[in-house]
C-alpha positions in Angstrom: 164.3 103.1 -18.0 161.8 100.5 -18.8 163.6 97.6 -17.7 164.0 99.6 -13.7 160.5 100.4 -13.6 159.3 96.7 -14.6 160.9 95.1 -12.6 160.2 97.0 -9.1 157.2 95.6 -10.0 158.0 92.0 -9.5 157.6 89.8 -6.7 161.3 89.5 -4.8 161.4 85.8 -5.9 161.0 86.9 -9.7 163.1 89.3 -9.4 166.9 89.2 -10.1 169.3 92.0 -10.0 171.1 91.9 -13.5 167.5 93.5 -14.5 167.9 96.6 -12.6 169.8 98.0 -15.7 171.2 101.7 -14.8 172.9 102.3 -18.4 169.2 101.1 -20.3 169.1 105.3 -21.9 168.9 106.0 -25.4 171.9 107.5 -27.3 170.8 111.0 -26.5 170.5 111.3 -23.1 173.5 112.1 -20.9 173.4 110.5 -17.5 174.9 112.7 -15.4 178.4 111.7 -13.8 177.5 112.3 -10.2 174.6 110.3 -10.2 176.3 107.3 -11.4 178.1 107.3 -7.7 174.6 106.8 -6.4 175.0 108.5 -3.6 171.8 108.2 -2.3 169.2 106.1 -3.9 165.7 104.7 -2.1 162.3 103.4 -2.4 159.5 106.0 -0.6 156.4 103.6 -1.8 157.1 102.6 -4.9 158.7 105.5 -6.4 162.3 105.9 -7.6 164.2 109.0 -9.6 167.4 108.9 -11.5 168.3 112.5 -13.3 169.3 112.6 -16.6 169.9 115.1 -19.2 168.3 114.9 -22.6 170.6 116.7 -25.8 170.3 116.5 -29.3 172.7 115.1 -31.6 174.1 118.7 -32.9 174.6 119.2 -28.8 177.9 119.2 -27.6 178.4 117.4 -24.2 179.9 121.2 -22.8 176.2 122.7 -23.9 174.5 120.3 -21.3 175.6 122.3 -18.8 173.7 125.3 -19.7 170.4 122.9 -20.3 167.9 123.7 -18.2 167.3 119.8 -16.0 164.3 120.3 -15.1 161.4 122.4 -13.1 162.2 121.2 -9.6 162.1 124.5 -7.1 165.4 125.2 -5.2 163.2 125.6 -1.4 165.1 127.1 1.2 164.9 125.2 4.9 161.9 126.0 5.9 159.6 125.4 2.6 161.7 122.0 2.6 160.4 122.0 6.3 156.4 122.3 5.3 156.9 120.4 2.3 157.7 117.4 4.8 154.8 118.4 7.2 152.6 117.9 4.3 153.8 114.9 2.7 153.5 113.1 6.3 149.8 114.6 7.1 148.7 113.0 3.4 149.8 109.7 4.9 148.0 107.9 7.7 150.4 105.6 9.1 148.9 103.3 12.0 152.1 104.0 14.1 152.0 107.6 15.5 156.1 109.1 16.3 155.1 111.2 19.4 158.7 112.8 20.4 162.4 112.0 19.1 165.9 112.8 21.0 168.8 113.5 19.3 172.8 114.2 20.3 173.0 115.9 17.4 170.7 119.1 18.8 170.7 118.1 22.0 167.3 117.6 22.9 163.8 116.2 22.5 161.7 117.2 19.2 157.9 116.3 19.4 157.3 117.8 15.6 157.5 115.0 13.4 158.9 116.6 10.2 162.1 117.4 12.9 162.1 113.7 13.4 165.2 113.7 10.6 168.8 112.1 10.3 170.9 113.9 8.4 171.9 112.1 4.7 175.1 112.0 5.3 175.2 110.4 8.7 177.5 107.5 8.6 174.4 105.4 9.8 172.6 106.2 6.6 175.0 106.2 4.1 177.4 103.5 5.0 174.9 101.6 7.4 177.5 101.5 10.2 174.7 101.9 13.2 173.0 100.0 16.1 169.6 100.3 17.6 167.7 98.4 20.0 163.7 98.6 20.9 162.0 98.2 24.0 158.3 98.5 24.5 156.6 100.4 27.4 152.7 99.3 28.6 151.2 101.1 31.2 153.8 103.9 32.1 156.6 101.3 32.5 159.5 100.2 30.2 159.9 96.6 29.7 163.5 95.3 29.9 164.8 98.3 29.4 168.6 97.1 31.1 168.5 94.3 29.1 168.0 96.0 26.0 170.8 98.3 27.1 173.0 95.7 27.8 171.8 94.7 24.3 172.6 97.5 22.4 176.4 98.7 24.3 177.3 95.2 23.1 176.2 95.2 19.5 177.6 98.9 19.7 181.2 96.9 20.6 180.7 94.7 17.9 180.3 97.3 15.5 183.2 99.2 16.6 181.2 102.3 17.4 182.5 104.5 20.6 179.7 105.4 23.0 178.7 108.3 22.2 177.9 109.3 26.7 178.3 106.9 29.4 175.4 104.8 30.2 173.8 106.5 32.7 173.0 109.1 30.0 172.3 106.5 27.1 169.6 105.2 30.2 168.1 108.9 30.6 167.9 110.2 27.3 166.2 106.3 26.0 163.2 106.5 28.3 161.9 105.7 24.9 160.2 102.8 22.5 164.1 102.8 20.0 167.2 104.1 20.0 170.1 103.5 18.2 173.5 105.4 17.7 175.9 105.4 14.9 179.4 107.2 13.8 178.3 110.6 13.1 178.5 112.5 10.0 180.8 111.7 6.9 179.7 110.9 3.5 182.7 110.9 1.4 184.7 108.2 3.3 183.8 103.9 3.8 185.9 104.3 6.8 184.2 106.5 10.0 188.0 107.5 10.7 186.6 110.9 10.1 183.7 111.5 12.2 184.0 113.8 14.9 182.2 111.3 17.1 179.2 109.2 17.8 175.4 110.2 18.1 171.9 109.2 20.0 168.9 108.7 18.9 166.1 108.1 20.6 162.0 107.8 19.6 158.9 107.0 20.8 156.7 105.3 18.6 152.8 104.6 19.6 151.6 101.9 17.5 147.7 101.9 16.9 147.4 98.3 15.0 145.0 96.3 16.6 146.3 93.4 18.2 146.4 90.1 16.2 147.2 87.0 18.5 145.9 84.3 15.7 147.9 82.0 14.7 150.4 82.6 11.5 151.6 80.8 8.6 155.7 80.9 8.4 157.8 79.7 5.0 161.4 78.8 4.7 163.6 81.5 3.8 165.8 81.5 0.5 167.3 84.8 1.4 170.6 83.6 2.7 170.8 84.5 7.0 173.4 86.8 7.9 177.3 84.8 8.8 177.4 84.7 12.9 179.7 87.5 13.2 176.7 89.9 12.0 173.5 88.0 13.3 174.5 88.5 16.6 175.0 92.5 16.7 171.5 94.4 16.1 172.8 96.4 13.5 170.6 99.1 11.2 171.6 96.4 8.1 168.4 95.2 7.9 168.0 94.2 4.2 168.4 90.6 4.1 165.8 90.5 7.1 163.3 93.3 5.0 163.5 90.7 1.2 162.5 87.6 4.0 159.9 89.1 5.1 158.9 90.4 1.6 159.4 86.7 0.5 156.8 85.6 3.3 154.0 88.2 2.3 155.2 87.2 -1.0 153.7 83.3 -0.6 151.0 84.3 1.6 153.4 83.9 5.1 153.9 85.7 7.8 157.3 85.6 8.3 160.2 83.7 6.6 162.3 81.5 9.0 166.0 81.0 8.6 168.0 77.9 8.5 171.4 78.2 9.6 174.4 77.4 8.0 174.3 73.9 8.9 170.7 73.5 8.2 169.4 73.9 11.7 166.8 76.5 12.7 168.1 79.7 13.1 165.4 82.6 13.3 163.1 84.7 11.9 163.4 88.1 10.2 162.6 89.9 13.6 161.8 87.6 16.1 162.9 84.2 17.9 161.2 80.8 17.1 160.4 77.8 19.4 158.3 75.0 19.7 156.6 72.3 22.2 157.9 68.8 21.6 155.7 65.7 21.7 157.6 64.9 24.6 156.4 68.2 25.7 159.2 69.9 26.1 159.9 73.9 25.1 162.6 74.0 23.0 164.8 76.8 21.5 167.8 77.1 19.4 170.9 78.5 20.5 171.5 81.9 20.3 175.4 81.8 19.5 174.5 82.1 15.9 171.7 84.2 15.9 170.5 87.7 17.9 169.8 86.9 21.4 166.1 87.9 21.7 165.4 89.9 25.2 162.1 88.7 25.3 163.2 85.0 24.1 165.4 85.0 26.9 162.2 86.2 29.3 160.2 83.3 27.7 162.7 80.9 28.9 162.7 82.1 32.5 158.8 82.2 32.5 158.4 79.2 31.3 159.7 77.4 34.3 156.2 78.1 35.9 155.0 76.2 33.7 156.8 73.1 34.7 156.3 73.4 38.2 152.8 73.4 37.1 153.1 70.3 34.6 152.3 72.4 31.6 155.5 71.1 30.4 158.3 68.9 31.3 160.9 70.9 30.4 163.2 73.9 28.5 165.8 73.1 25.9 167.9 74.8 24.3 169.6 73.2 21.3 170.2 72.6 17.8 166.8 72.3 16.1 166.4 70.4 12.6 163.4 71.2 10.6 162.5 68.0 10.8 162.1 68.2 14.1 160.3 71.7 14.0 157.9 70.8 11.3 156.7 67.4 13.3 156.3 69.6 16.4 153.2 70.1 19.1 153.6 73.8 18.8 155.8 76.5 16.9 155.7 79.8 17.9 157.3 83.3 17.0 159.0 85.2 20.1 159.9 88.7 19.8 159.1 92.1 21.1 156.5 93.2 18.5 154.8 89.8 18.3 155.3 88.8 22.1 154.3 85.0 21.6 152.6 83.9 17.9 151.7 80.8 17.3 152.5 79.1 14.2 149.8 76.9 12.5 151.4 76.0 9.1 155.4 76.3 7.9 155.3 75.7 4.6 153.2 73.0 3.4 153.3 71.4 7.0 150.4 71.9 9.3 151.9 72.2 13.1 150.4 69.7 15.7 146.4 69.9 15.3 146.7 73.5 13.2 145.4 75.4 16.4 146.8 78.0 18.0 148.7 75.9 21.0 148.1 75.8 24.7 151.8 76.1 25.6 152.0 79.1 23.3 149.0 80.8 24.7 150.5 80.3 28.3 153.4 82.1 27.6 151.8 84.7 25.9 149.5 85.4 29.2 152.7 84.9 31.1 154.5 87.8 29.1 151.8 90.6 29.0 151.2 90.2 33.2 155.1 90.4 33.3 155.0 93.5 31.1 152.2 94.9 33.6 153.2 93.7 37.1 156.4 92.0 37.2 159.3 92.3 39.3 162.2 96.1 39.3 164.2 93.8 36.9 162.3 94.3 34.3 159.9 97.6 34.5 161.1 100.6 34.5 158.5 103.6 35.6 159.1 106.0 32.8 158.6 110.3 34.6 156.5 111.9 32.3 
């Protein structure tokens, strides 16, 4: 397996996917039939198993079966349980998952090692699923309806029946994500036979400390998702997790995406906009792209900042990179980011290579909405 194990090793960019050779064994090992379906088959750091069976030559393929495999226990639930408990405890993550509600059980978990799908949930093996996330600052949720709305309609777009009526999707999400999916079935593509739907429902406290300076962005060569999928918030996250790898990869921050025309689309998790030299905020459409609840905000905030002559006003339109690389400002929009400005995409330094006035505006504006502004958009959550 020494071409696998070499190559996890190399930068996405270097990386190509005729070297992840599965069949590199040597005459006498036996990979076992069941494992070349691949099931299941991920990355937990940068670890990654494929069973085999060594034999002899004078072995006989029916002998294998009576080979002993290896020394793994067989653990029953709740040594599998503490075995969990344990492996999480040895990690410190800077994101703390403080309860979880499932449909599946029926109720709330606040133990992290119950904090589980099962494998062979359609979501997981198949990646037929939605979710949605909406942060909550002082005891409120912020956009929580909008996210909702957000959600129900990827949830359509994905063909997946709601699994209760909203009312219920709005009680039991009094959360930080959720995100449903068609239930349990791993032998079928098709979720024709789940029994139905589930919710899920966690909330995430992230201790990061906040970052507001300004980032450096490159242009994605990870091809963007086709329309009919960038729109829906689906759990198919891959070509936005290589992007990002590819921005970390050449000392970014994020990757942006160019649409299929060439225009600016996006990044891997948040919007992108800039200030023109005519001083003007401008966006690109969101008809080929996800439409980014707290984009959307931006654009409605930002209208206090023409009346105040901050700016002259809000566009949205095709962008060309051109145009985005010769701008004022650039700035990433999105729920975990807020507003970021952009200093640098690519080799391009953006306006003076400060972190922008415009940008820092609508930053302010965004955290006081996210602590005092109007019903429409917080959402007391009863603890």
């Amino acid at each position: 397996m020494a071409s696998l194990s070499s190559s996890l090793m190399k930068p996405i960019s270097q990386t190509s996917y005729t070297s992840l050779n599965f069949t590199d064994h040597s005459p006498n090992s036996l990979l076992l039939p069941q494992i070349l379906s691949f099931s299941g088959l991920g990355f937990r750091g940068r670890s990654l198993g494929l069973l085999s069976v060594m034999k002899n030559s004078s072995q006989t393929e029916a002998s294998v079966e009576s080979t002993q495999i290896s020394d793994v226990p067989l653990l029953c639930c709740s040594e599998a349980i503490e075995r969990l408990r344990s492996s999480q405890e040895s990690y410190k993550s800077k994101q703390q998952y403080l309860a979880m509600y499932s449909s599946i059980y029926g109720g709330i978990t606040t133990d992290s090692a119950a904090m589980v799908i099962p494998m062979d949930d359609h979501m997981v093996h198949r990646g037929h699923g939605v979710f949605d996330t909406a942060a909550i600052m002082d005891g409120y949720l912020y956009e929580l309806e909008q996210h909702l709305d957000r959600i129900i309609r990827s949830a359509t777009l994905a063909k997946i029946n709601l699994p209760c009526d909203r009312e219920s999707i709005r009680r039991n999400t009094h959360s930080n994500h959720t995100g449903f999916q068609q239930d349990r079935v791993i032998s079928n593509l098709s979720p024709s036979n789940c029994r139905k739907p589930s919710l899920y429902a966690i909330v995430i406290q992230d201790q990061s400390p906040s970052d507001q300076k300004g980032v450096k962005v490159v242009t994605s060569s990870i091809p963007i998702k086709p329309p009919q999928f960038a729109i829906m918030k689906s759990v198919n996250y891959l070509p936005n997790v290589l992007s990002k790898m590819e921005a970390e990869e050449n000392g970014g921050y994020a990757a942006i995406w160019l649409d299929q025309e060439g225009y600016v689309a996006e990044g891997p998790n948040m919007n992108v906009a800039f200030v023109t030299k005519e001083k003007e905020l401008l966006m690109p459409h969101f008809d080929k792209i996800l439409s980014g609840c707290t984009a959307r905000r931006v654009l409605v905030l930002a209208e206090g900042l023409v009346k105040e002559g901050k700016i002259r006003g809000i566009r949205v339109r095709n962008v060309t990179v051109e145009e985005g690389k010769g701008a004022d400002e650039m700035m990433l929009i999105g729920s975990g980011v807020l507003v970021r400005s952009v200093l640098q995409w690519d080799e391009q330094i953006i306006g003076d290579g400060k972190e922008g006035p415009v940008s820092l505006a609508l930053l302010n504006l965004i955290v006081d909405d996210m602590k005092s502004g109007p019903h429409t958009v917080r959402v007391r959550v009863p603890y």
